[in-house]
N, CA, C and O atoms as a MOPAC input file, in Angstrom:
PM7 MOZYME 1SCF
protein

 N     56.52300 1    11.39100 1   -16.65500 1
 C     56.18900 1    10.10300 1   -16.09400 1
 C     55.87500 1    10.23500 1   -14.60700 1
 O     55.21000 1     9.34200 1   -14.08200 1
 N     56.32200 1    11.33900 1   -13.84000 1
 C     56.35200 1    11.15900 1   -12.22200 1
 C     55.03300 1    12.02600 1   -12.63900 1
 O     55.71800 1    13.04700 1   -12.58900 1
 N     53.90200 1    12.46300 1   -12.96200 1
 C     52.80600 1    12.95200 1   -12.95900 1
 C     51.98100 1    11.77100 1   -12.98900 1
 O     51.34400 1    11.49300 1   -11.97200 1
 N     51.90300 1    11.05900 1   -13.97800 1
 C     51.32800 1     9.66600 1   -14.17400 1
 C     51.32800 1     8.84200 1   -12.73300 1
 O     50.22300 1     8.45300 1   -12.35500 1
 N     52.16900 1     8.62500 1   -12.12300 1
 C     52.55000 1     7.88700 1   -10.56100 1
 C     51.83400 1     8.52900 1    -9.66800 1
 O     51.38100 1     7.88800 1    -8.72000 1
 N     51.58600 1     9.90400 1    -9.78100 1
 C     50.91300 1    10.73300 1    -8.27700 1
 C     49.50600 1    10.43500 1    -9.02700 1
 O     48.49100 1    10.47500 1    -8.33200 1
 N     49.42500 1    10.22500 1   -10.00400 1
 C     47.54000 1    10.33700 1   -10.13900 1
 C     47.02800 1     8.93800 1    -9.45400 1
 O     46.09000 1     8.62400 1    -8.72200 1
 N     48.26800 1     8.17800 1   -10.14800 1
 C     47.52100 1     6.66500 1   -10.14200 1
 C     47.95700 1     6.30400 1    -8.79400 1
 O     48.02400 1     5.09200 1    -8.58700 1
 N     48.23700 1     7.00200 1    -7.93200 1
 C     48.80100 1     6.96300 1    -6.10200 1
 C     47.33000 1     7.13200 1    -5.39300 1
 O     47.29500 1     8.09100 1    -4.62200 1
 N     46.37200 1     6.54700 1    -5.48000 1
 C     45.04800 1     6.97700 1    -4.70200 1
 C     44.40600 1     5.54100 1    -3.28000 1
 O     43.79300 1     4.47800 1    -3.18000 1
 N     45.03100 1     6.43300 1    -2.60700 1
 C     45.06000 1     5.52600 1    -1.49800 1
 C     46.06800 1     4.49700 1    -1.16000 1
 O     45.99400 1     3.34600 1    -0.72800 1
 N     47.45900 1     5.63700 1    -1.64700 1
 C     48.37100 1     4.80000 1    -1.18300 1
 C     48.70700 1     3.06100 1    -2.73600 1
 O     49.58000 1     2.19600 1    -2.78900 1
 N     47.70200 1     3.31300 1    -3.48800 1
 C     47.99100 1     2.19300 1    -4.30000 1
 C     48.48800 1     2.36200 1    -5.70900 1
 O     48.13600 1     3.28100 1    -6.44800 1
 N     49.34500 1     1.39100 1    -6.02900 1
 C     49.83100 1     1.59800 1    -7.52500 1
 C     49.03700 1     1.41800 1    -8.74400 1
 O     47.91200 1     0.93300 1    -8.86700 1
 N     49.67700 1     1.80300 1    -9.44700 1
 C     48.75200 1     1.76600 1   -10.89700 1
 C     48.43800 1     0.37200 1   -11.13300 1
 O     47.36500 1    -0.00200 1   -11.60900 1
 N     49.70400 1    -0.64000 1   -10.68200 1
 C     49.39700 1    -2.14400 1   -10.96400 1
 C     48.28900 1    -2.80000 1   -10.10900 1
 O     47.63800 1    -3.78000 1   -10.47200 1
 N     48.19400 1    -2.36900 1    -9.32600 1
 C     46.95200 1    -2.49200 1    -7.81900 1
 C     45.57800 1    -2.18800 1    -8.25300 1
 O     44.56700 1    -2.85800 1    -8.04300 1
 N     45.72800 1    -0.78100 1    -9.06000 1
 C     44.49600 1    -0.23300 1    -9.59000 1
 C     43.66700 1    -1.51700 1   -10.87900 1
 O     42.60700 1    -2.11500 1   -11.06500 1
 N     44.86200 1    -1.36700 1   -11.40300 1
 C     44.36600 1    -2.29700 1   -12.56300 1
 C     43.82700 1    -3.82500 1   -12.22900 1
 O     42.94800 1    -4.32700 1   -12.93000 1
 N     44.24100 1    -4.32500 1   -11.43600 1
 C     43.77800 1    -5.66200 1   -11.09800 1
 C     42.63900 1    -5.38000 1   -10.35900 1
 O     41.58200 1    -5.86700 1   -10.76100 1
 N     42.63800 1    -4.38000 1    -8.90600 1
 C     41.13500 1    -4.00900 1    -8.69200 1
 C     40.11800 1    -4.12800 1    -9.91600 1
 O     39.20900 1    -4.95800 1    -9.90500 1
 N     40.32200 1    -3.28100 1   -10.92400 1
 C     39.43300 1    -3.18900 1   -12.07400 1
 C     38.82200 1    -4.15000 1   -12.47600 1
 O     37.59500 1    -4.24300 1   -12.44100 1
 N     39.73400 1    -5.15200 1   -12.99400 1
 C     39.43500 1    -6.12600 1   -13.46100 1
 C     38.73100 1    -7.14500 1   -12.55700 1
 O     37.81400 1    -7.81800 1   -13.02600 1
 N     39.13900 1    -7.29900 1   -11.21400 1
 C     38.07900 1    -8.42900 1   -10.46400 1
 C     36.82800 1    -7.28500 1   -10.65100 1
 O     35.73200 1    -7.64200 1   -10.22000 1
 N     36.89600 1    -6.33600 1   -11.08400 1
 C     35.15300 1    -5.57000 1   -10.94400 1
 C     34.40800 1    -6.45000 1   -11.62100 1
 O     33.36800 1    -7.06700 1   -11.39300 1
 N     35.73300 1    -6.31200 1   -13.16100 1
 C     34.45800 1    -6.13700 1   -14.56100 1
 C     34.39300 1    -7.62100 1   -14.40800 1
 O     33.30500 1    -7.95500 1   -14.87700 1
 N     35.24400 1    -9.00500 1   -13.83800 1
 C     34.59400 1   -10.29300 1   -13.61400 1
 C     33.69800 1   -10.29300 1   -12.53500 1
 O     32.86000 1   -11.19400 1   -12.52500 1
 N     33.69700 1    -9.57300 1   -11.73600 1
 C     32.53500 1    -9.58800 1   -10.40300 1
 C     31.10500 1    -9.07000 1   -11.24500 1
 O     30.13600 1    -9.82400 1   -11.15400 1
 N     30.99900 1    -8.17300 1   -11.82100 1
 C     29.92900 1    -7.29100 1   -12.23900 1
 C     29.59700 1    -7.52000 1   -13.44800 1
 O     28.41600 1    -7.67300 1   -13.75900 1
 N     30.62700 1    -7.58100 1   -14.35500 1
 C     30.21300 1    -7.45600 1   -15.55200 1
 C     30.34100 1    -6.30800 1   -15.78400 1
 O     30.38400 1    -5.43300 1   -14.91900 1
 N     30.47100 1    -6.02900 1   -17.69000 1
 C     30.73700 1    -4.24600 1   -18.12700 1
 C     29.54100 1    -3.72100 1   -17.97400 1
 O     29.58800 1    -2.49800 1   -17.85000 1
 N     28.39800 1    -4.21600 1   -17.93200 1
 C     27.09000 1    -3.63600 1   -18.31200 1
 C     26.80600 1    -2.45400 1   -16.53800 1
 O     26.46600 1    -1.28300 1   -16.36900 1
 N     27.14800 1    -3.50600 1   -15.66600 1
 C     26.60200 1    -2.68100 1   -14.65700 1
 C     27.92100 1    -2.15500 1   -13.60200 1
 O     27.71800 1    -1.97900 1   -12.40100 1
 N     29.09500 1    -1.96700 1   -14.15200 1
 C     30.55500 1    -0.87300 1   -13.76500 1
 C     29.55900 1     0.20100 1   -13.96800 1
 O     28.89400 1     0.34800 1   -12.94200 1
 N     29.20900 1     1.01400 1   -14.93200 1
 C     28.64400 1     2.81900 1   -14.71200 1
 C     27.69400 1     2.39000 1   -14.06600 1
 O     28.25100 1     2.33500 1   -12.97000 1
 N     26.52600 1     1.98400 1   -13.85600 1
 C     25.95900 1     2.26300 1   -12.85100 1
 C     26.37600 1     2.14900 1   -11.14600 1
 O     25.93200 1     2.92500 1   -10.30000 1
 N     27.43100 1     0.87800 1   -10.82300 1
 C     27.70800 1     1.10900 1    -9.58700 1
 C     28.84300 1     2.15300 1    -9.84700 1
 O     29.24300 1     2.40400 1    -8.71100 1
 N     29.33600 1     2.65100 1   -10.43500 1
 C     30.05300 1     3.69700 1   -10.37700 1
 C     29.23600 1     4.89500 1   -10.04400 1
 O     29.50600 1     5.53100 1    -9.02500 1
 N     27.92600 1     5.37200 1   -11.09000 1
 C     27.34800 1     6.44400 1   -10.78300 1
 C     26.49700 1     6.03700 1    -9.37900 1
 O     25.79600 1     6.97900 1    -9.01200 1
 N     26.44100 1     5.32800 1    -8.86400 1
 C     25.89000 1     5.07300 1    -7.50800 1
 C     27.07500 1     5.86300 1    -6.57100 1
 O     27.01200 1     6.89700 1    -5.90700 1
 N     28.18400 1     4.90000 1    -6.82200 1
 C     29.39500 1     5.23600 1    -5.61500 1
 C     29.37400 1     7.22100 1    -5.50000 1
 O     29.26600 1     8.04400 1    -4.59100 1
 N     29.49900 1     7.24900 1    -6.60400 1
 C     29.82000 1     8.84000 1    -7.13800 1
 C     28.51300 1     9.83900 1    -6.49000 1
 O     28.80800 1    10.85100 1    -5.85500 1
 N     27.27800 1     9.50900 1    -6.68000 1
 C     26.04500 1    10.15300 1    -6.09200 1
 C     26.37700 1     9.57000 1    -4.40300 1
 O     26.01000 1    10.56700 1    -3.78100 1
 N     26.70800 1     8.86000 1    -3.64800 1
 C     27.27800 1     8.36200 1    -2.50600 1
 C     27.82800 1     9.39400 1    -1.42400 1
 O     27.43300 1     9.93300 1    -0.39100 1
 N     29.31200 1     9.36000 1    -2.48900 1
 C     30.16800 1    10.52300 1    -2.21700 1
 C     29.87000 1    11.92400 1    -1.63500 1
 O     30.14500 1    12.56500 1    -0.62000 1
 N     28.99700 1    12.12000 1    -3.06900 1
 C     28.38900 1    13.26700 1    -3.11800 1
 C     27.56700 1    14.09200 1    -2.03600 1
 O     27.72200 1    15.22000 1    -1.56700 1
 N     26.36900 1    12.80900 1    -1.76600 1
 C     25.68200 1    13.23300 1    -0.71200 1
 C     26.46700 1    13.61500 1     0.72800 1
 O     26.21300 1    14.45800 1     1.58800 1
 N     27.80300 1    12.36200 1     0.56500 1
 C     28.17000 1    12.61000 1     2.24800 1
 C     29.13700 1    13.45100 1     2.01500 1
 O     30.15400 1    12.92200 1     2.46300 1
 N     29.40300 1    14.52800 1     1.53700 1
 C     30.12400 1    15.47800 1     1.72400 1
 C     29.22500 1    16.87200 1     1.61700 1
 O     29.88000 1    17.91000 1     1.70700 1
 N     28.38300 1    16.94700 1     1.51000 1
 C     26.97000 1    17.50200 1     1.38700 1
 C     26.37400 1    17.76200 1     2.64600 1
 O     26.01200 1    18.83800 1     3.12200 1
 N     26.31700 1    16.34800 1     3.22200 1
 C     25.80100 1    16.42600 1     4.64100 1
 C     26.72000 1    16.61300 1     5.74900 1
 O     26.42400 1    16.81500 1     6.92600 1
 N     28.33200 1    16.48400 1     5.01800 1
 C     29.81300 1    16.71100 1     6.60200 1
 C     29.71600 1    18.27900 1     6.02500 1
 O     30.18100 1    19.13100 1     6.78300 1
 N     29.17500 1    18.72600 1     4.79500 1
 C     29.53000 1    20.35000 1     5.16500 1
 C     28.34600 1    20.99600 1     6.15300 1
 O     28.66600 1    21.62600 1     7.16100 1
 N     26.86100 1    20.77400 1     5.75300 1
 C     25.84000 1    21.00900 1     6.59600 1
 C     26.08900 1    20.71100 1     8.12300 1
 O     25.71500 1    21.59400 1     8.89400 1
 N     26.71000 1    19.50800 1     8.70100 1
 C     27.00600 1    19.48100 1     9.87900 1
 C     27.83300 1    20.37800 1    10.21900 1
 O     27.63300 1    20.77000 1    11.36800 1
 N     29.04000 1    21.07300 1     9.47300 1
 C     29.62500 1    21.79800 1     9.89700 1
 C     29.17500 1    23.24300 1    10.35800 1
 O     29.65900 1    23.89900 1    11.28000 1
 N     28.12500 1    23.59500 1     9.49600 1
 C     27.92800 1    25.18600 1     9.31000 1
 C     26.84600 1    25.01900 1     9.72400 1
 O     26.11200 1    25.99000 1     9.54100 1
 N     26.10500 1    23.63200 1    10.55200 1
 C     25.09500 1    24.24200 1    11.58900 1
 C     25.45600 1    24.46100 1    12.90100 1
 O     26.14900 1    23.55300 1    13.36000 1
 N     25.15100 1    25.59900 1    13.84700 1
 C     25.29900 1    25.91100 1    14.92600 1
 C     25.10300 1    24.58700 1    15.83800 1
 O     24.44800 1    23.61200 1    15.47300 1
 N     25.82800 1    24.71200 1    17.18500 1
 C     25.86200 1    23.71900 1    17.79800 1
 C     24.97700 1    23.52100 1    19.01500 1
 O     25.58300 1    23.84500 1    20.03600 1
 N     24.19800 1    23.25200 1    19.15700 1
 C     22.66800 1    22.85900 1    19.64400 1
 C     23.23300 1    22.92500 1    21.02100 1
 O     24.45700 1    22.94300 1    20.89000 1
 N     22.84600 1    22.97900 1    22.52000 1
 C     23.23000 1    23.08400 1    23.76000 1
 C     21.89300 1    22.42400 1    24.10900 1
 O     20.81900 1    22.78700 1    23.63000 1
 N     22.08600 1    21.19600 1    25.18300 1
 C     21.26600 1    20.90400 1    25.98500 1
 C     20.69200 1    21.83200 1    27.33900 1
 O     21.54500 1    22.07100 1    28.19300 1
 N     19.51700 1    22.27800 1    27.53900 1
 C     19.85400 1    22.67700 1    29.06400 1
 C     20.09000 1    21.76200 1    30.25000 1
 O     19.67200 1    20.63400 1    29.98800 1
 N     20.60300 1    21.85200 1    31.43400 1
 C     20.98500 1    21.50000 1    32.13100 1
 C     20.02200 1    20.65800 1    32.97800 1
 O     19.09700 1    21.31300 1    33.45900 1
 N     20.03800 1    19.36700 1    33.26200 1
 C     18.71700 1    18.71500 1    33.92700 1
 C     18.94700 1    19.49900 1    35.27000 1
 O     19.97000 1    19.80800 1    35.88000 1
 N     17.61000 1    19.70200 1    35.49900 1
 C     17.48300 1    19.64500 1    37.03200 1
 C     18.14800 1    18.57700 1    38.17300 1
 O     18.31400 1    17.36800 1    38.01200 1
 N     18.50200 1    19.44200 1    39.46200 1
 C     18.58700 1    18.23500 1    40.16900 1
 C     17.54100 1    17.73300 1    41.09000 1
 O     16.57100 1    18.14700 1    41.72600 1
 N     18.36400 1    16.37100 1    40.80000 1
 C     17.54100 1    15.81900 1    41.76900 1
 C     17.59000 1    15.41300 1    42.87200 1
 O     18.55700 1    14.70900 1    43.16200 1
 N     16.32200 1    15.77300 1    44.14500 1
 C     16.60100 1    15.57500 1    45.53000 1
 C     17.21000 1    14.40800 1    46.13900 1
 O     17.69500 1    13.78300 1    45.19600 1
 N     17.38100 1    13.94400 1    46.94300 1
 C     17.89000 1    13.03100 1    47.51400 1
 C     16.54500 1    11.90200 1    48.00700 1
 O     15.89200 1    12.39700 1    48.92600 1
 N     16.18900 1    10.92900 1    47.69700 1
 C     15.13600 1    10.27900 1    47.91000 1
 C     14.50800 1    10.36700 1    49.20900 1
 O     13.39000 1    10.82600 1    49.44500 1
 N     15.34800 1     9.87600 1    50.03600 1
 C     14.67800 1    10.34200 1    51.52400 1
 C     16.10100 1    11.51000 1    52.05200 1
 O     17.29200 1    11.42300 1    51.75400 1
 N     15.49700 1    12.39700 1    52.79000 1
 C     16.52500 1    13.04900 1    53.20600 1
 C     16.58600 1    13.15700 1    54.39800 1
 O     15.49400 1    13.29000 1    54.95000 1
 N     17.85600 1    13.15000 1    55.31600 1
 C     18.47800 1    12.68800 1    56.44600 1
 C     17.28300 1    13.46000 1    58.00400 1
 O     17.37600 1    13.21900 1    59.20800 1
 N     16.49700 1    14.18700 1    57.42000 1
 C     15.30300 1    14.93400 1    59.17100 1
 C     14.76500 1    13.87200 1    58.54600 1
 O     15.21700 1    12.99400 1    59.28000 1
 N     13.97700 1    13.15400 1    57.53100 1
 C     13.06700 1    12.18300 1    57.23600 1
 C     12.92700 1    10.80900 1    57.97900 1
 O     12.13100 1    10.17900 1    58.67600 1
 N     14.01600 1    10.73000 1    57.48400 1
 C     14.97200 1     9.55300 1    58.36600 1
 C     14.52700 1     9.59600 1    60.02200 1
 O     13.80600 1     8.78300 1    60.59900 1
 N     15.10800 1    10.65300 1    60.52200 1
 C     15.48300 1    10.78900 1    61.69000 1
 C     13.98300 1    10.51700 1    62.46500 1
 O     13.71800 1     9.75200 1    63.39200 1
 N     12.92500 1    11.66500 1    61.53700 1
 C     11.30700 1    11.53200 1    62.05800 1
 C     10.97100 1    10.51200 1    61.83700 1
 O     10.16200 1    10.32500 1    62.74600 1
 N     10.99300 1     9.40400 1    61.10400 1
 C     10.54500 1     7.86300 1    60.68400 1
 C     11.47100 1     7.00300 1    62.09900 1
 O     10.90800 1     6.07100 1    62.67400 1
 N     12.60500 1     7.35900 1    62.44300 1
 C     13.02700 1     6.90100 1    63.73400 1
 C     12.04000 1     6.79700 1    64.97800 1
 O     11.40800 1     5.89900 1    65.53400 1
 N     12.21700 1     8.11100 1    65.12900 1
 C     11.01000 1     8.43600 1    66.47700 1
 C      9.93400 1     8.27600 1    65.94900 1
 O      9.42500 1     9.31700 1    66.36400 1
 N      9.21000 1     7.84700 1    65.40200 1
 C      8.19200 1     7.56100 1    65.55700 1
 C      7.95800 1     6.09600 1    65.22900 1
 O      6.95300 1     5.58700 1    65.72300 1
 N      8.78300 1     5.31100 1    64.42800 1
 C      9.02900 1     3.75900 1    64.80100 1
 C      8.68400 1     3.69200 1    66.41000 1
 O      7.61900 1     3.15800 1    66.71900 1
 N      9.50700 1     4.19400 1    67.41600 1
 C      9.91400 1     4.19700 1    68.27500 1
 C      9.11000 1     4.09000 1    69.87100 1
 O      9.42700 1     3.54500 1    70.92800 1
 N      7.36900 1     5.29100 1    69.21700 1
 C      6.24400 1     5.42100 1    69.77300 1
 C      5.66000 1     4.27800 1    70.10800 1
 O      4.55800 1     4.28600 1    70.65700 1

């Protein structure tokens, strides 16, 4: 019996939890279309663990480093735009 309890333990919820989930399905959905959003959820899954392993085992891309950048006016600029205001 304690095998039965760890299966039906998925996400922390009880078997009695599970079962009422179920059932607002099959009144939400109907029986006809449970396997298909099931085989949806399931192809879902699938893909995104597909694509968290590919993210893993691709190398990790490095930006290069922007250039810097000068200082818009810089402080002799200044100083020559002074004196010659000044003329």
């Amino acid at each position: 019996m304690a095998y039965s309890t760890q299966v039906f333990a998925v996400f922390g919820l009880g078997p009695t939890e599970l079962i009422v989930i179920l059932i607002i399905l099959l009144v939400l959905f109907g029986g006809s279309k449970l396997p298909s959003l099931a085989k949806g959820l399931g192809q879902s899954v699938k893909e995104f663990k597909k694509a968290q392993q590919e993210a893993e085992n691709e190398p990790v891309k490095t930006t290069p480093a922007a250039p810097a950048v000068p200082a818009a006016t810089p402080a002799k600029e200044i100083e020559s735009a002074k004196t010659q205001g000044t003329h």
